[in-house]
N, C-alpha and C positions, 0 to 999 in steps of 0.2 A: 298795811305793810309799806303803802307806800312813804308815808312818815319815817319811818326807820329806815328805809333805802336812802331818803332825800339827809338823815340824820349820819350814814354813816359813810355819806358823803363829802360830808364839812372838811374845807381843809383846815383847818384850827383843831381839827382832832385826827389828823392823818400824822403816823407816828407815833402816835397816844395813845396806845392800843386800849391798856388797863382803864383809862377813860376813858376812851370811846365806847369800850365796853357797857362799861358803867352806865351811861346814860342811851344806850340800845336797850339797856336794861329795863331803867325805869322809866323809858318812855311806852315799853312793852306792857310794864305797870298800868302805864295809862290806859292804853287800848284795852287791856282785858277788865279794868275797873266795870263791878256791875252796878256801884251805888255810885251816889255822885257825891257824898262826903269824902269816902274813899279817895274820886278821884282829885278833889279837892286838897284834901289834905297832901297827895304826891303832889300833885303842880306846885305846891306852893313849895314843897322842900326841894323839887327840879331848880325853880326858879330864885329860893333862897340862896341856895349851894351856888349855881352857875353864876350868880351875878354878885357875888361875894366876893370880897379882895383880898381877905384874910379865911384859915380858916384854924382850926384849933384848940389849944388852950389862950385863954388871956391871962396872963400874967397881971394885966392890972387889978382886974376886978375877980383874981380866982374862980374863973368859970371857964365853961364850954363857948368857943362863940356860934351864934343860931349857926351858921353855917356847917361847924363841924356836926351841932343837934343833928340839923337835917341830914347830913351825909348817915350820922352813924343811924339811922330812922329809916333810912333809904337802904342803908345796909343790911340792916335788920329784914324788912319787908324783903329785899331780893332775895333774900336766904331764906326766907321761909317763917321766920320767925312773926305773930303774929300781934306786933305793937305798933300799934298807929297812932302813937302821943305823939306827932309830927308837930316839931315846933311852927307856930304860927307867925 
């Protein structure tokens, strides 16, 4: 717990509630991960998403960019939903 205390203390997410949220979320993900592919597959869409500069559709190349994959993957799992094709 202490991770999520030190997490939702970041000022770069103070005011950002809906984010903040977010990633209280899926770092909660991690702590309760019992396999370690599991948690593998979240770290790497945490660390996709967050250090992304775009995220969305791409107009150029007609696709998702990894970013939004991971978001909506991350969205998915927070919800309950049980798909773990977490882009790599």
């Amino acid at each position: 717990m202490h991770l999520v205390h030190m997490i939702c203390r970041w000022k770069c997410l103070q005011g950002r509630k809906p984010i903040k949220d977010f990633y209280v979320l899926a770092i909660g993900l991690l702590i309760q991960s019992e396999y370690f592919d599991i948690f593998d597959s979240i770290l790497r869409s945490i660390l996709i998403l967050a250090l992304a500069e775009t995220d969305g559709y791409d107009d150029n190349v007609k696709q998702e960019t990894p970013s939004e994959t991971a978001r909506i993957c991350l969205d998915n799992v927070i919800s309950g939903v049980k798909n773990m094709d977490i882009a790599d």
